[in-house]
Backbone as CSV, one residue per row, in Angstrom:
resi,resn,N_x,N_y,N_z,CA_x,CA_y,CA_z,C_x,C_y,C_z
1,UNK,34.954,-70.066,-31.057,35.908,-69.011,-31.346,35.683,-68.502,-32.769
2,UNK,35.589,-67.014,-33.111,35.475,-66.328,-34.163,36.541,-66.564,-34.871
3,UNK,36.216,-66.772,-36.507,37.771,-66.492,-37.279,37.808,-64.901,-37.615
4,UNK,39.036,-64.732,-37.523,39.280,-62.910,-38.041,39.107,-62.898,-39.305
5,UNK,38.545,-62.256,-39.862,38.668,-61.988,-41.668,40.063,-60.833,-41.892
6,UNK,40.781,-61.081,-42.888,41.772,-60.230,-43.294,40.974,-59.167,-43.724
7,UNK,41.015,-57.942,-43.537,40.434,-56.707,-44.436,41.339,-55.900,-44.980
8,UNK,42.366,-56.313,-44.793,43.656,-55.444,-45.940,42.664,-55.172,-46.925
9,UNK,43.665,-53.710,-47.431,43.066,-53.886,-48.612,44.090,-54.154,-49.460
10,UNK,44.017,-54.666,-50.711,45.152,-55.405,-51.644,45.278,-53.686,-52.637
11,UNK,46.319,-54.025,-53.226,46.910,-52.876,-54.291,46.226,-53.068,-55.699
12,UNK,46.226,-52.348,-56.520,45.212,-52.758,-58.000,45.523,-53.663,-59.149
13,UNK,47.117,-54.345,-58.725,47.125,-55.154,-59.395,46.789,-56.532,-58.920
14,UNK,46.932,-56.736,-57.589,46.366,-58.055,-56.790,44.571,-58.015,-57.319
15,UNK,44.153,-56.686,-57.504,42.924,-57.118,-57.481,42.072,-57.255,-59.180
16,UNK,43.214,-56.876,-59.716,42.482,-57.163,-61.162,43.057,-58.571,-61.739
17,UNK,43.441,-58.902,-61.031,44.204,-60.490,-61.324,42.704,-61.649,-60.978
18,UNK,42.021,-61.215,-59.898,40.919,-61.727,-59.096,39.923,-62.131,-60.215
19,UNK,38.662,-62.506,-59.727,37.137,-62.350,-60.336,36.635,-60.722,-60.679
20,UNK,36.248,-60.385,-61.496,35.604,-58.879,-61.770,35.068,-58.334,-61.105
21,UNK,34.835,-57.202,-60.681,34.194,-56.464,-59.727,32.593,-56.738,-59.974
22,UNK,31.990,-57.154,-61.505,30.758,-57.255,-61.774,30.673,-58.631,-62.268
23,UNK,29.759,-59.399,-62.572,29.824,-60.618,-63.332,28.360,-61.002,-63.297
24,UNK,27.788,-60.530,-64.961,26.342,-60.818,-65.137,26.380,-62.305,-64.850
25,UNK,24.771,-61.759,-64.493,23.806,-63.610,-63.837,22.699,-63.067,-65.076
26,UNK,22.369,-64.452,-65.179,20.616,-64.309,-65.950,19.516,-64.173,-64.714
27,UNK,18.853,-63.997,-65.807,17.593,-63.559,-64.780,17.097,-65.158,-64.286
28,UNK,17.167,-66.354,-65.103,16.813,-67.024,-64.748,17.178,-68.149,-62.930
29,UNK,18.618,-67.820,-63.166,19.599,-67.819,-61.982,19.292,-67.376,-61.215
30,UNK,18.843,-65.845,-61.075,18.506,-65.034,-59.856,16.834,-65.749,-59.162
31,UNK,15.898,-66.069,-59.785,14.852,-66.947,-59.488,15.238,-68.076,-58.810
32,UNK,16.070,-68.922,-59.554,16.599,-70.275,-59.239,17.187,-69.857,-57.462
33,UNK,17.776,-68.849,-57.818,18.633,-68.759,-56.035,17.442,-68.409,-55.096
34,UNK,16.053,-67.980,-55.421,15.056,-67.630,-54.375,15.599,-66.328,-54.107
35,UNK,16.281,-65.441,-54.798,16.636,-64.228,-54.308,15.320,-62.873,-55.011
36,UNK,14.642,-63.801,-56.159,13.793,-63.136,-56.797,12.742,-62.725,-55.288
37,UNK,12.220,-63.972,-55.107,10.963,-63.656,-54.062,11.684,-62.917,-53.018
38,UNK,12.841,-63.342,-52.494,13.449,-62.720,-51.519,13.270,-60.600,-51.305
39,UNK,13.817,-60.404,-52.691,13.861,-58.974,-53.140,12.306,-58.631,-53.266
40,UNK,11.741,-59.169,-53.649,10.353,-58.802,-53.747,9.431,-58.551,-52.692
41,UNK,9.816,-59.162,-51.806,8.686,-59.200,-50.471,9.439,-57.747,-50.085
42,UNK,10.514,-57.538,-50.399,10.784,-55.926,-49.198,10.406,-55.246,-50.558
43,UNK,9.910,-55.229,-51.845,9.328,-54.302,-53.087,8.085,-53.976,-52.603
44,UNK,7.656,-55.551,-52.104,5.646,-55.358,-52.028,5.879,-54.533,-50.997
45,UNK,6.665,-53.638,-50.074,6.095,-53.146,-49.251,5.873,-51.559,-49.732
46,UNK,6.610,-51.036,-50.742,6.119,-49.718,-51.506,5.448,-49.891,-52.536
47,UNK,4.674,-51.091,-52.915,4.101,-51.295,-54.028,4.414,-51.665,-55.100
48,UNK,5.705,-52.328,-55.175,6.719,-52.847,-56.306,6.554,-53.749,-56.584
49,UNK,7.528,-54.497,-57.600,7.682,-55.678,-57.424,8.932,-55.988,-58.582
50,UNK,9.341,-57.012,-58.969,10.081,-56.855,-60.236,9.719,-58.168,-60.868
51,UNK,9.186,-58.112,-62.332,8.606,-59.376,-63.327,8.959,-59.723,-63.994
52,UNK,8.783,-61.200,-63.885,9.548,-62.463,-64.899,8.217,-62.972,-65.745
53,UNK,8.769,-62.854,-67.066,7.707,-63.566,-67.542,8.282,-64.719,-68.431
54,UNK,7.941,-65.587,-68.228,8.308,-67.002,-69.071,7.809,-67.720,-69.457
55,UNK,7.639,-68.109,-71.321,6.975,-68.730,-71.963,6.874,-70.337,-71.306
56,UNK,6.094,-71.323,-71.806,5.426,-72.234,-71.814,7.047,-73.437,-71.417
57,UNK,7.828,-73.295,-71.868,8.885,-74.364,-71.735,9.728,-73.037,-70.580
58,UNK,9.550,-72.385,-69.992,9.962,-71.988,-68.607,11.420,-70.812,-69.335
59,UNK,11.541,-70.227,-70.560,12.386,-69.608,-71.063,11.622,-67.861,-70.717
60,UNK,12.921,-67.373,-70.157,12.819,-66.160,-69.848,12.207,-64.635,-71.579
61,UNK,10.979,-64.358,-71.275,11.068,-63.425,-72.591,10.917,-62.098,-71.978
62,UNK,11.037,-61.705,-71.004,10.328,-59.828,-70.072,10.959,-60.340,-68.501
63,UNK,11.559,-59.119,-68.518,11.463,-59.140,-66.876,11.697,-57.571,-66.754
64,UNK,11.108,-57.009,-65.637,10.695,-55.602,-65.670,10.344,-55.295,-64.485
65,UNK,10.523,-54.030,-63.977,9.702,-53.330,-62.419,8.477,-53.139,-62.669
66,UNK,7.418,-52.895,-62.171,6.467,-52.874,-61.789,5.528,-52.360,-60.612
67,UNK,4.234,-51.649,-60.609,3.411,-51.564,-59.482,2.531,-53.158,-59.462
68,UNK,2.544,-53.219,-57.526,1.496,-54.473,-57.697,1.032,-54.009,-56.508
69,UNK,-0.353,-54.659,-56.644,-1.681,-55.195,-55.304,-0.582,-56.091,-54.414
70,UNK,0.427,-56.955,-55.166,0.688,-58.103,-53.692,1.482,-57.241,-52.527
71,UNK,1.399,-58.126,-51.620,1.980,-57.972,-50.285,2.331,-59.035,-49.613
72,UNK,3.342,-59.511,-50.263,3.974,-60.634,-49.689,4.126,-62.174,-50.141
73,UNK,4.126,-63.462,-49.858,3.666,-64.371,-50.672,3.521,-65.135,-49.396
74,UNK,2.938,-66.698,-50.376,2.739,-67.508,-49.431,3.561,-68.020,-48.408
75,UNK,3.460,-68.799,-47.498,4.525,-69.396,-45.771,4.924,-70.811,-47.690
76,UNK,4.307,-71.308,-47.855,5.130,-72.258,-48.786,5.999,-71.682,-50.051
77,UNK,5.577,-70.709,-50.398,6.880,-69.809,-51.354,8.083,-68.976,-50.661
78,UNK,7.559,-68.412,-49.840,8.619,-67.714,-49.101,9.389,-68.913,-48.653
79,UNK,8.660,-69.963,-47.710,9.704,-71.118,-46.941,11.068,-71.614,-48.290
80,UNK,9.850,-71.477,-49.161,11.245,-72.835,-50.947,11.845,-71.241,-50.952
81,UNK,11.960,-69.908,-51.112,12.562,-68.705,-50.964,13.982,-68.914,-50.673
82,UNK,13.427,-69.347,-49.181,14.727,-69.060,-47.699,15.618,-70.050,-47.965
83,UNK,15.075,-71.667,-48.588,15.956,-72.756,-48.511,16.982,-72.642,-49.925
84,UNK,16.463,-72.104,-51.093,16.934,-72.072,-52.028,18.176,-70.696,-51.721
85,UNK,17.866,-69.831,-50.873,18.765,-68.842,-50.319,19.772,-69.279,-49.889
86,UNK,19.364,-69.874,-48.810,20.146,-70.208,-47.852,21.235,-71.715,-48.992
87,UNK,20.697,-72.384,-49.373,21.530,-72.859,-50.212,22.784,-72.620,-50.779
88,UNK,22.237,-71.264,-51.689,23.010,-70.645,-53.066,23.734,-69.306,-51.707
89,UNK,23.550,-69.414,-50.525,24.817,-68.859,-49.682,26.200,-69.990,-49.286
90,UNK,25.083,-71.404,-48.764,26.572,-72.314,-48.414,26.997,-72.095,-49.553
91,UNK,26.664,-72.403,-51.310,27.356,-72.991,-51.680,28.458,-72.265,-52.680
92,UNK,27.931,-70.843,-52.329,28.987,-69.636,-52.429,29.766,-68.966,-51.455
93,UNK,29.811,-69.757,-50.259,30.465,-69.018,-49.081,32.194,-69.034,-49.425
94,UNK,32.853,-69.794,-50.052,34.402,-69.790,-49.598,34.610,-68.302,-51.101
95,UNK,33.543,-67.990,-52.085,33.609,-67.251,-52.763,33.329,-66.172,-51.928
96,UNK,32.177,-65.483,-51.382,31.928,-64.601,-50.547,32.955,-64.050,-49.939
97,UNK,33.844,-65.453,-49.112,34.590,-65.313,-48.045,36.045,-64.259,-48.590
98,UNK,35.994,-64.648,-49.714,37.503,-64.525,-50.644,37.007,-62.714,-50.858
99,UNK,35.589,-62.282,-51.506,35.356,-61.019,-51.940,35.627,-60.030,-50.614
100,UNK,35.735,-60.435,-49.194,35.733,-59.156,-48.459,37.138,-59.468,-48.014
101,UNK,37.925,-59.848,-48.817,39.455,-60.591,-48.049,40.169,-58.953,-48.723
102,UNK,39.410,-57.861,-48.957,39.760,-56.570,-49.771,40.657,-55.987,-48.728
């Protein structure tokens, strides 16, 4: 059995009481979640891509759009991709769940 989601929408003071409508991530975070490669494989398909570059102890110094040659990545990067995805979804779901409760 499906649960119903509430889709009210709340009035503007219920909703500025909430989490922010925006809330910067580092770039390093967005890698960590596998959402980097994720976004990228649908870039490589117009020739995109978007770049991290990180010195020697793994600290973020450039990240930038880009044209690239790739098209896609490896079945073992994409696979650590999907799990690190799929992860950083359980372990934001009751948050998720709360953002479309609009």
């Amino acid at each position: 059995m499906k649960e119903k989601i509430n889709m009210k929408k709340k009035n503007e003071t219920e909703v500025s009481q909430e989490r922010p409508m925006v809330e910067r991530r580092t770039v390093k975070e967005f890698r960590e979640t596998g959402l980097l490669v994720l976004v990228n494989q649908f870039l490589h398909i117009f020739g995109w891509a978007l770049v991290v570059e990180v010195d020697d102890n793994g600290k973020v110094i450039d990240f930038f759009p880009a044209y690239c040659k790739f098209r896609g990545f490896s079945n073992e990067t994409t696979m650590r991709a999907y799990q690190r995805v799929t992860k950083h979804i359980a372990d934001r779901l009751p948050s998720l769940l709360k953002d479309i409760e609009r």
